[in-house]
Structure formats: C-alpha cells, structure tokens
Backbone bond lengths (Angstrom), bond angles and torsions (degrees), N, CA, C in turn:
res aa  C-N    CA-C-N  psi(-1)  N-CA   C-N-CA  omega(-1)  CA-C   N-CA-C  phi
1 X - - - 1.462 - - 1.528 110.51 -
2 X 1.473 117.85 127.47 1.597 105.07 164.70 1.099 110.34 -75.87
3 X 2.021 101.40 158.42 1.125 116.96 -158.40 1.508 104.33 -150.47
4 X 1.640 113.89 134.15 1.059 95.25 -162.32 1.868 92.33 -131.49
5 X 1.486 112.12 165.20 1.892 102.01 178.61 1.426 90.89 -119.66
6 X 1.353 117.27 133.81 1.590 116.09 144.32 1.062 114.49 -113.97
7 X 1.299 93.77 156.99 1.988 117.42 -154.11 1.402 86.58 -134.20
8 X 1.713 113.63 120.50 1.322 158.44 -136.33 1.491 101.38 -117.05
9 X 1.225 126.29 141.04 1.369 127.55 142.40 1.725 124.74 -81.39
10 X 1.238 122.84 133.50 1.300 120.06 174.02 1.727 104.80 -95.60
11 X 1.281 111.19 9.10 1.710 97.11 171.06 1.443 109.20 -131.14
12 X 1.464 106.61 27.06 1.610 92.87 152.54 1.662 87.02 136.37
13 X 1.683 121.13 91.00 1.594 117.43 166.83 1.531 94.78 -100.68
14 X 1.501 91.13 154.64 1.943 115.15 177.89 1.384 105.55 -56.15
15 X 0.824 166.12 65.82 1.545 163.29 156.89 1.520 110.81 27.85
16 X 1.398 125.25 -71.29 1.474 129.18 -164.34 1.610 89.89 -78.57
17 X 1.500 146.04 -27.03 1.198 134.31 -139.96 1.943 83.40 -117.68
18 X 1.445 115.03 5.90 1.586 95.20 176.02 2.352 83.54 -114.72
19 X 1.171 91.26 -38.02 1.978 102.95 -170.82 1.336 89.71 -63.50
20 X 1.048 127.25 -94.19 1.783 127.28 -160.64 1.627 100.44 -34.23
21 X 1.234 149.05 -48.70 0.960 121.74 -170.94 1.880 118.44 -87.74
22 X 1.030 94.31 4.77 1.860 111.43 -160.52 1.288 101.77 -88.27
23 X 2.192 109.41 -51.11 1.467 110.23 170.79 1.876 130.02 -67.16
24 X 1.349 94.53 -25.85 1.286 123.86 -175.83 1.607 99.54 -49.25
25 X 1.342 96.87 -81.64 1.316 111.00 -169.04 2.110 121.42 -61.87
26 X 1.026 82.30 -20.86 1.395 114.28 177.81 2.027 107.85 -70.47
27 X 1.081 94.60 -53.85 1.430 125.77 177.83 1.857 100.46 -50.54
28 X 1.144 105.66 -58.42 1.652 132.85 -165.31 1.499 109.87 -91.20
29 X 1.932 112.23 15.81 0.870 93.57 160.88 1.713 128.55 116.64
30 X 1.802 88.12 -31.95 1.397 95.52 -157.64 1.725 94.57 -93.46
31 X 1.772 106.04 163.62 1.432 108.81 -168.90 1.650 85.42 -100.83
32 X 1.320 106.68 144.98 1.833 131.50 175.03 1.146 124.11 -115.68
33 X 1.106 97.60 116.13 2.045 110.83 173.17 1.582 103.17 -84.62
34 X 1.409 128.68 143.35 1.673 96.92 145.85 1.796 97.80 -130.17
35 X 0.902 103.76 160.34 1.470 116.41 177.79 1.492 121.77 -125.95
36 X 0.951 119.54 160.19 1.694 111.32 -179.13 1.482 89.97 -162.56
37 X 1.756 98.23 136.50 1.933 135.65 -173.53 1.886 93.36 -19.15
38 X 1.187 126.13 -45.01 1.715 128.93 -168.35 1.106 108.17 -125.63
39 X 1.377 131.64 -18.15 1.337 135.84 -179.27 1.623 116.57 71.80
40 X 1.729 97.39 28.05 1.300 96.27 147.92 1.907 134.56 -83.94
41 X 0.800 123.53 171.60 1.557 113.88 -178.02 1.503 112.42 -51.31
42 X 1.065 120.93 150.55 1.500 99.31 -178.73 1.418 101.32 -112.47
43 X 1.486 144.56 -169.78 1.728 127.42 -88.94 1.559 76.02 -168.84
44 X 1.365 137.63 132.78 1.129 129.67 169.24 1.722 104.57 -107.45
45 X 1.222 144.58 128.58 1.342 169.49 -162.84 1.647 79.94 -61.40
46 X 1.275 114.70 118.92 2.052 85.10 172.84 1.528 99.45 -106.72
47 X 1.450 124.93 18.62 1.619 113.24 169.45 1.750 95.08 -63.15
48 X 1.602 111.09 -43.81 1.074 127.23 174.34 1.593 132.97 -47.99
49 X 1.916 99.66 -6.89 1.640 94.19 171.70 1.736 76.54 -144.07
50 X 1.421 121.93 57.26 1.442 106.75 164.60 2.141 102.15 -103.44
51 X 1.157 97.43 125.66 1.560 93.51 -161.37 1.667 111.14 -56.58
52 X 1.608 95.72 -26.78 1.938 102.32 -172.30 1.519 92.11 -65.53
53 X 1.236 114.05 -30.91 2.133 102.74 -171.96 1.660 93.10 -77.77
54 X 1.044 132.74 -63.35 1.555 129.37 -129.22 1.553 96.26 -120.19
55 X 1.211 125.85 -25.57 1.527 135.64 -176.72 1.423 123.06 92.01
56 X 1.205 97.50 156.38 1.667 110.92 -158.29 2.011 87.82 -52.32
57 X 0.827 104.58 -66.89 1.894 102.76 -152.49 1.487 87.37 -54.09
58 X 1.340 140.73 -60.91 1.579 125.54 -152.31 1.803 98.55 -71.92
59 X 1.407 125.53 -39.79 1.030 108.05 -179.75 1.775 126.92 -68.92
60 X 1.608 96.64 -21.35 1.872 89.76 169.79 1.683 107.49 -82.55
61 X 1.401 126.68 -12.61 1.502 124.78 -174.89 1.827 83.98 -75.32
62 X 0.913 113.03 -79.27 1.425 113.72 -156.22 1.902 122.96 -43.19
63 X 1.717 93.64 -27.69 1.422 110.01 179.39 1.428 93.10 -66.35
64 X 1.408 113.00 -63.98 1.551 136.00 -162.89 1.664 92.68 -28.38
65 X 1.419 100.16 -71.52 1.647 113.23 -157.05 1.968 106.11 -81.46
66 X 1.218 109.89 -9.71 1.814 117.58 156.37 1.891 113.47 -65.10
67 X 1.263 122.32 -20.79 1.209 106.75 -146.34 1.319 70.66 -134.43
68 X 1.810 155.76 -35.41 1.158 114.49 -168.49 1.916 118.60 -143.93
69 X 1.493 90.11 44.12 1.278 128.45 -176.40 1.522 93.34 -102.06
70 X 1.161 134.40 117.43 1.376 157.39 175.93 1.661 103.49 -58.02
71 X 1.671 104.30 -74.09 1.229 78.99 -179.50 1.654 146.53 -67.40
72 X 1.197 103.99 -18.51 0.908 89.94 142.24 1.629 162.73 -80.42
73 X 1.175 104.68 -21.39 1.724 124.32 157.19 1.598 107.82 -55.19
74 X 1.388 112.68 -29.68 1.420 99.54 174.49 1.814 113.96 -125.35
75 X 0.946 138.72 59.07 1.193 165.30 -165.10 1.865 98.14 -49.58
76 X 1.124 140.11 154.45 0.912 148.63 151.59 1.791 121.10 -101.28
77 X 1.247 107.60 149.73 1.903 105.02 -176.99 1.371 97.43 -84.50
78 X 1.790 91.59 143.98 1.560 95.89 -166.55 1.414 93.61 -74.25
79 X 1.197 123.02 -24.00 1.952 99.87 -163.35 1.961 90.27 -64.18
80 X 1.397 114.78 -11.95 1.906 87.01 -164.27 1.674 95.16 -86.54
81 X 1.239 131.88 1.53 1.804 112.43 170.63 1.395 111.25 -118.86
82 X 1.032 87.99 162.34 1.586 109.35 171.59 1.592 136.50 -90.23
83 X 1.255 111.78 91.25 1.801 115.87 -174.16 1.918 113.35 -32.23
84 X 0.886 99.82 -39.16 1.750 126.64 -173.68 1.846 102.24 -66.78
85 X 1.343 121.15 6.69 1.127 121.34 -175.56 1.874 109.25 -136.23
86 X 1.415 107.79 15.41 0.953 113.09 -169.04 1.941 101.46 -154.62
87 X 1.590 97.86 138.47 1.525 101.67 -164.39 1.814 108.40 -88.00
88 X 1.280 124.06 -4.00 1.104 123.02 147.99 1.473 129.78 -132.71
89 X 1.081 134.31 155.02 1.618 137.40 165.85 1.400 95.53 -101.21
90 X 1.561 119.07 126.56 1.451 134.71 153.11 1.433 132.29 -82.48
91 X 1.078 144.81 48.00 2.044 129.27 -178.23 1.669 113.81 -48.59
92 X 1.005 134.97 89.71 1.064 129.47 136.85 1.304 120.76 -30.75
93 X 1.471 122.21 146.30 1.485 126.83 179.21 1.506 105.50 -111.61
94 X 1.399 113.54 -158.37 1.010 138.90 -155.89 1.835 125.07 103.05
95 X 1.066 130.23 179.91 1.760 108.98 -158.65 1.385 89.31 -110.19
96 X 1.285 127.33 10.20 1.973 117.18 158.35 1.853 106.34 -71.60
97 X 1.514 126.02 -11.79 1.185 116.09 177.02 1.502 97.64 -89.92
98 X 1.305 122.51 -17.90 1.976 83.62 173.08 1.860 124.50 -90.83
99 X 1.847 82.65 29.26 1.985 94.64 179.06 1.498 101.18 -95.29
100 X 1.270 110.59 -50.74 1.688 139.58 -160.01 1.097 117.42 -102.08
101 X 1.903 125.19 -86.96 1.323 135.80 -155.98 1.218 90.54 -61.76
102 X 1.895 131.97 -77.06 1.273 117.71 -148.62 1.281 109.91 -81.03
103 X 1.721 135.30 13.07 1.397 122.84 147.54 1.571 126.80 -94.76
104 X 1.214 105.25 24.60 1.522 118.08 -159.71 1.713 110.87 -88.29
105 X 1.195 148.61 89.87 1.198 133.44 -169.20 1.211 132.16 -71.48
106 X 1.388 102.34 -7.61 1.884 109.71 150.20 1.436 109.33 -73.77
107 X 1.427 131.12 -50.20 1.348 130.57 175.84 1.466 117.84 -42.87
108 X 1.538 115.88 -38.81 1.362 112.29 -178.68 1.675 100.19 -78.73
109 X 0.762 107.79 -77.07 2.074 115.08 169.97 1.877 98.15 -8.13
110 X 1.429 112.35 -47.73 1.276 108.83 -164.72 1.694 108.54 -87.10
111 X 1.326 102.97 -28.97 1.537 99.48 168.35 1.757 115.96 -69.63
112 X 1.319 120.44 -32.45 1.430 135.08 -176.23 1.801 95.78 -68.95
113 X 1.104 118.58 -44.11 1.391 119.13 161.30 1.026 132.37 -46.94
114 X 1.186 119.29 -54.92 1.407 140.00 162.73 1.367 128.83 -44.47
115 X 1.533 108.32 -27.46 1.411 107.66 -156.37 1.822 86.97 -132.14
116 X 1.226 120.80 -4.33 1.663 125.24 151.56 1.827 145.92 -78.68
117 X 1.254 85.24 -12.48 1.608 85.79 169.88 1.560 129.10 -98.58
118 X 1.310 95.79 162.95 1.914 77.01 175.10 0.814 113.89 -77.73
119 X 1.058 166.89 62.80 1.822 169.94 165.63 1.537 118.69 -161.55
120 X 1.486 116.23 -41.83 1.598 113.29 -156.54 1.859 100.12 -79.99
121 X 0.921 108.95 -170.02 1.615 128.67 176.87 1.604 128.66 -158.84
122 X 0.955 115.69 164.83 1.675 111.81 -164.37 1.456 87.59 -115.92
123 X 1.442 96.74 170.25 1.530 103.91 167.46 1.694 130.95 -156.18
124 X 1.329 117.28 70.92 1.348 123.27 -145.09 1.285 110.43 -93.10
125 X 1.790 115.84 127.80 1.788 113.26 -178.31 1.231 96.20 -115.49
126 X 1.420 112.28 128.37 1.730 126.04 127.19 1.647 105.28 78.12
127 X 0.946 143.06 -52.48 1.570 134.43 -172.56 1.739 96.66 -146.03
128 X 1.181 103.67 -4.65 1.697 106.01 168.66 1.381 92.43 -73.02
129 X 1.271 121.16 -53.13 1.400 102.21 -171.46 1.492 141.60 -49.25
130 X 1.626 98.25 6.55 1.519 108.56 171.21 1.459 101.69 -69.83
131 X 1.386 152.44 -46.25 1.291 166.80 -162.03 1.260 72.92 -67.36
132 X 1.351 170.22 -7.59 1.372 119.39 176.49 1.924 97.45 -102.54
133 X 1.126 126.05 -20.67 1.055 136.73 -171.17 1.947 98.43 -66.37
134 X 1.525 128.43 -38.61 1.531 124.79 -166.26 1.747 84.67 -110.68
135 X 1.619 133.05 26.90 1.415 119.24 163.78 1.474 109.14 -108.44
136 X 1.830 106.97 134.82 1.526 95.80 177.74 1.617 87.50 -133.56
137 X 1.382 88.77 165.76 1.802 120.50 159.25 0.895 120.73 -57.64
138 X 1.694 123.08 163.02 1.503 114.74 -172.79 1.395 116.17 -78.69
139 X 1.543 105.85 -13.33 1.700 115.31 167.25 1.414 112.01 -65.43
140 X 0.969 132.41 -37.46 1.867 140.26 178.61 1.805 86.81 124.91
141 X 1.094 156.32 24.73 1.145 149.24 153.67 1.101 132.64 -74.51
142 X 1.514 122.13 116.03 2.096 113.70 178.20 0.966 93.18 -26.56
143 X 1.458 111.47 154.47 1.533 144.19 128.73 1.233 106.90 -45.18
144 X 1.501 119.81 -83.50 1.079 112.45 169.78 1.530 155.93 -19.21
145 X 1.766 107.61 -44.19 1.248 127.26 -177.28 1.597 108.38 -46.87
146 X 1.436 105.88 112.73 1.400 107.24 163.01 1.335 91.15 116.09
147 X 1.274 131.45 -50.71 1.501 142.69 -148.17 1.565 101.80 -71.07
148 X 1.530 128.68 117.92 1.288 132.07 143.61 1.452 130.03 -27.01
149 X 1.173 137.04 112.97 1.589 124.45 -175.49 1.370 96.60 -154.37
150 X 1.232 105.13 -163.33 1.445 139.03 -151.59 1.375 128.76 -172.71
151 X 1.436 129.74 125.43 1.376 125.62 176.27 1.574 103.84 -174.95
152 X 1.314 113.03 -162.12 1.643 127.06 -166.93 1.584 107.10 -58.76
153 X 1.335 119.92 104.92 1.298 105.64 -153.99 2.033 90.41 -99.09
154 X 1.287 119.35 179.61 1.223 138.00 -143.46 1.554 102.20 -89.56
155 X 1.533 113.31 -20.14 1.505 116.63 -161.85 2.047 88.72 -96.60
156 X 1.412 101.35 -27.09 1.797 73.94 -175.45 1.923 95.58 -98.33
157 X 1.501 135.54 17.76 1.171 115.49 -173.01 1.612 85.13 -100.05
158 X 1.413 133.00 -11.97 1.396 116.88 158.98 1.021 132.02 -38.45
159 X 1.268 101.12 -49.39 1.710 119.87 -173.40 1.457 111.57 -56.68
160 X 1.372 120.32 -37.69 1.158 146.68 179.04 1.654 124.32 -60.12
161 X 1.549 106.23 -66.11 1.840 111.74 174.94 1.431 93.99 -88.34
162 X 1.301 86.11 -173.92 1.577 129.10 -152.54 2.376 86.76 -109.62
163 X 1.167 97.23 162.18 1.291 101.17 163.07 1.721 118.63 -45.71
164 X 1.340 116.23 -51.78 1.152 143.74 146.35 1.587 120.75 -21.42
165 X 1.241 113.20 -45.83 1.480 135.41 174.04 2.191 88.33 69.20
166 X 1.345 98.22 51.91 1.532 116.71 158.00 1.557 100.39 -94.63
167 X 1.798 120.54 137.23 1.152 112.72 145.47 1.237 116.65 -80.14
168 X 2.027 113.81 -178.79 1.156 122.27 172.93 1.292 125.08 -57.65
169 X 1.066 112.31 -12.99 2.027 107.43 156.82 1.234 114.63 -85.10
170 X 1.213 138.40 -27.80 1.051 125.68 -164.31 1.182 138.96 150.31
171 X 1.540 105.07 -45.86 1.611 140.93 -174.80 1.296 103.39 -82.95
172 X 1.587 102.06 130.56 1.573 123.01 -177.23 2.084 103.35 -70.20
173 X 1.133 108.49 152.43 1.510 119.99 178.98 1.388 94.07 -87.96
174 X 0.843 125.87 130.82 1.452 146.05 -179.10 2.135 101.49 -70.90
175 X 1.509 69.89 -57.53 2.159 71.25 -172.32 1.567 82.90 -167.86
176 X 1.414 110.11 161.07 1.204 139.78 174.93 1.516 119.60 -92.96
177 X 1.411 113.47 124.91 1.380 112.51 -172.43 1.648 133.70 -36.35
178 X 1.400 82.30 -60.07 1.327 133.32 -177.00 2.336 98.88 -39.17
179 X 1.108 80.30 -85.76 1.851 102.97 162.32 1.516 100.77 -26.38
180 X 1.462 121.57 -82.63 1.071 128.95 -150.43 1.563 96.95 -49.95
181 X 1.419 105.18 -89.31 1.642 126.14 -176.75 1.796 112.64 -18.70
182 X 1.700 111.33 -30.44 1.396 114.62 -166.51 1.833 106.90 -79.29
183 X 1.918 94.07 -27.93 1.090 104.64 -160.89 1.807 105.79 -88.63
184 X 1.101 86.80 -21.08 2.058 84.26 168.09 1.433 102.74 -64.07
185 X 1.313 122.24 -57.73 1.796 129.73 -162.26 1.056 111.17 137.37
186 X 1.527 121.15 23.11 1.720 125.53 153.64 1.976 116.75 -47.78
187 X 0.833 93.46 125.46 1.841 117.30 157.54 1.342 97.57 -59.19
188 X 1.097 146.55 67.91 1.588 140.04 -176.74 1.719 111.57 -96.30
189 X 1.504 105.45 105.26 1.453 104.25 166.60 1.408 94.01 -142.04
190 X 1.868 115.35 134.80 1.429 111.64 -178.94 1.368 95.78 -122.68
191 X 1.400 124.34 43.07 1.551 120.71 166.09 0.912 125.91 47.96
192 X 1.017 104.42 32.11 1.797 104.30 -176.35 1.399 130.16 -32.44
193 X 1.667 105.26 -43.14 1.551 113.50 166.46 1.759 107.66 -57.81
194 X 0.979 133.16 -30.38 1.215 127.09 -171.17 1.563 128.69 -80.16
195 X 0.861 146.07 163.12 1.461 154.33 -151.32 1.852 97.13 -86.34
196 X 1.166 98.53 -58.97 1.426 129.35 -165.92 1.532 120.46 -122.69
197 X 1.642 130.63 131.62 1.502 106.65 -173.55 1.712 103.84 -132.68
198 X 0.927 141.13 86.77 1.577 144.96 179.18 1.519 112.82 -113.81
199 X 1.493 99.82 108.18 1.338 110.85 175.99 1.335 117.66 -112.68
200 X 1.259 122.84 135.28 1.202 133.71 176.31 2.027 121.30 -105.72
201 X 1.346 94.97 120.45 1.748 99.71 171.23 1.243 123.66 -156.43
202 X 1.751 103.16 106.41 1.526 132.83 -153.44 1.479 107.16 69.06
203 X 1.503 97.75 -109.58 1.591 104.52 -165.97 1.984 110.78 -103.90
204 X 1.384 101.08 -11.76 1.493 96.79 156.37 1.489 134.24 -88.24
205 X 1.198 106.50 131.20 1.447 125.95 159.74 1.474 129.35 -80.13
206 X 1.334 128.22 103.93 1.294 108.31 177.69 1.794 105.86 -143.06
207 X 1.802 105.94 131.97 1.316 119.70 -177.56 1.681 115.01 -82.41
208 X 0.628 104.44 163.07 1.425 106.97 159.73 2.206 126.65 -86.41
209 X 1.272 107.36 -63.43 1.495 95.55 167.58 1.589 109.67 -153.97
210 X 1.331 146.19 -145.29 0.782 151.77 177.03 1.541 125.43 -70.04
211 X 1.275 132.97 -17.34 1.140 114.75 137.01 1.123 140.75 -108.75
212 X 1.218 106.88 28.29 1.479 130.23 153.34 1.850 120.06 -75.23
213 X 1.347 102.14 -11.96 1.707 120.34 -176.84 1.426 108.61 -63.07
214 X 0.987 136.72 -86.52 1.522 129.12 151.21 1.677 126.71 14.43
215 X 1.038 88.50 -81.24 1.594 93.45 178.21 1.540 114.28 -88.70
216 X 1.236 123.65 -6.96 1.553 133.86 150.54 2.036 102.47 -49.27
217 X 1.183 113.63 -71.01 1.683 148.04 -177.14 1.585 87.23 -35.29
218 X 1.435 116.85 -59.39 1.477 106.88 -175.12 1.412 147.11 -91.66
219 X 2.107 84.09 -6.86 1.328 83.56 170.94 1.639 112.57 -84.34
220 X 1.282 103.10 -27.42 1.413 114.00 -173.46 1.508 99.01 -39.74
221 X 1.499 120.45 -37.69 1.711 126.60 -166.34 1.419 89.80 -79.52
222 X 1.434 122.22 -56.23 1.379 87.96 -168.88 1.311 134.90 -77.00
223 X 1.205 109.72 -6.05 1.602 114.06 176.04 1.422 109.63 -76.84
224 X 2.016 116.76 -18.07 1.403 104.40 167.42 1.479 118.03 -98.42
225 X 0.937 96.89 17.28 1.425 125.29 179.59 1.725 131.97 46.20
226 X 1.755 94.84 34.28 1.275 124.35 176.47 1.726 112.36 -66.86
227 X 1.588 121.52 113.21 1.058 108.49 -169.97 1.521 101.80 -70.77
C-alpha cells in the first residue's frame, strides 16, 4: 500500500492546505502517518476555519475532520519515524511552519528523504516552502538551488503584516518565504496570473497556497501513480 507521512505544524497549519490533501489521498487509498515537531496535536490556523474568510461549508469540513480524525489528534514526534519508510513526505503550510516545521531538523532530514529515493516524492504547500530555503545536501548545498518551485509569494504576504511585518495576532514574521527560497537559488515563480500554481521538479512538489491544495492532492497521486 502507498504510504505517505505529513508533518504538521503545532503553531498554526492552513486548514484546507493540511485537509484537502489528507482526505484526498486518504480517499485514494493511501495509508497516513501525521507527525508534528513534539508530537503534540497540532494547532489549526482558525483565520483558516473563519467561515466569513473561507466559507461556511469548507470551514465546518476542515473543523469537522481537525477535531475527529485520529491521526491527527494523536500525532506522533517526528524525530520517532522514519521518512525512508514512507513513499511520500507531505508539509502542509500555513505561517505556524515558519516557527516549527521549516526550523525543524528532523523536518529537513525528512524532506531530504523525500526527495532521495527512487520512488518517493515530497510535497510542499504555501509557507512550508520556507523549509526548502534552511534544507541542504550533504555537500552544504540548497536543496533547493536550481530547483523550479512555488509557494506563498511576497505580493499576497503584504496583504497580510502590518508595516512591522506583525500578523493579526500579534506575532512578528520571522522572514518571508518568498525572500528566503529565492535567496538559496530557487527558480521561484508562483503564477500569480494563474488561478492555481503547482510545480513539479523531479521528486518535489511544491504549491503555492490554499487553493492551490486540490490540485497539489492530485498531482502528488499522479506522480505516485496511485489511480
């Protein structure tokens, strides 16, 4: 059976961009780990289930399946598994991964996993894609460098902070995706003209944001080639 782990933020994942790909794949078959940095529960973003932003039906699906979805309620710590035992690695985004996931040094280990075997695949959404910007090779080289991608690009995290680059809670932005990823030697274009932005190169996957999740969910299948 394929099998895939996603690795969770405990300070705040996007709701539709951790659910849409969780039921998806789930749906199609595949067996799911999820893990989170301590293996406490991880934290749903609730701009991300406020119904006036995202709408009444996606925000009760996503609550629905946050609160009584097992694996996630019971999460395992990523340092206790092994990426190398599973045919994809998932990051969900949302801006609790630039606290946790993308400083996590099992998280990077697990993306380097992910994106090393002959078969498996990675699969990175929206502010996960900071983790590719602090992942290197065993030479000291980005991951990234060279690599085509996609993620939370810089013109909609305006919209977002404060002059300050404070979000609406409170908490200062550490760094901007966008920046980071360009500055390793990312290929960074998130289509802005486009509806939707999922780029694929080799064994990484990487979306741009939440409605980009969807069609993130399926390519991930077809590249593992789960009907």
């Amino acid at each position: 059976m394929t099998s895939a782990l996603f690795i969770v933020s405990e300070h705040g994942y996007w709701g539709e961009e951790c659910i849409e790909p969780l039921t998806t794949l789930t749906d199609a078959g595949v067996d799911i780990t999820v893990a989170t940095p301590t293996g406490g529960v991880p934290v749903v973003d609730e701009r991300s289930i406020d119904p006036e932003s995202v709408g009444e039906e996606l925000a009760e699906h996503v609550r629905d399946v946050h609160e009584n979805d097992e694996r996630l309620q019971n999460p395992d710590p990523l340092a206790a598994v092994d990426a190398h035992e599973y045919d994809a690695v998932v990051f969900p985004g949302g801006h609790g991964t630039v606290w946790d996931v993308n400083q996590d040094r099992h998280a990077r280990q697990a993306l380097l996993q992910g994106v090393a075997g002959d078969e498996s695949k990675a699969l990175v959404v929206c502010h996960a894609a900071g983790i590719l910007a602090f992942t290197r090779e065993a030479d000291g080289s980005h991951l990234v460098d060279g690599r085509a991608v996609t993620g939370f690009p810089n013109e909609w995290e305006a919209d977002i902070v404060d002059d300050d680059d404070l979000l609406p809670d409170g908490r200062k932005l550490p760094y901007w995706v966008e920046d980071e990823v360009k500055a390793a030697g990312g290929d960074w274009d998130a289509e802005l003209d486009s509806e939707t932005s999922v780029t694929v190169d080799g064994d990484l996957i990487t979306a741009r944001g939440p409605g980009s999740s969807a069609e993130a969910a399926q390519t991930l299948l077809d590249e593992l080639d789960v009907a």
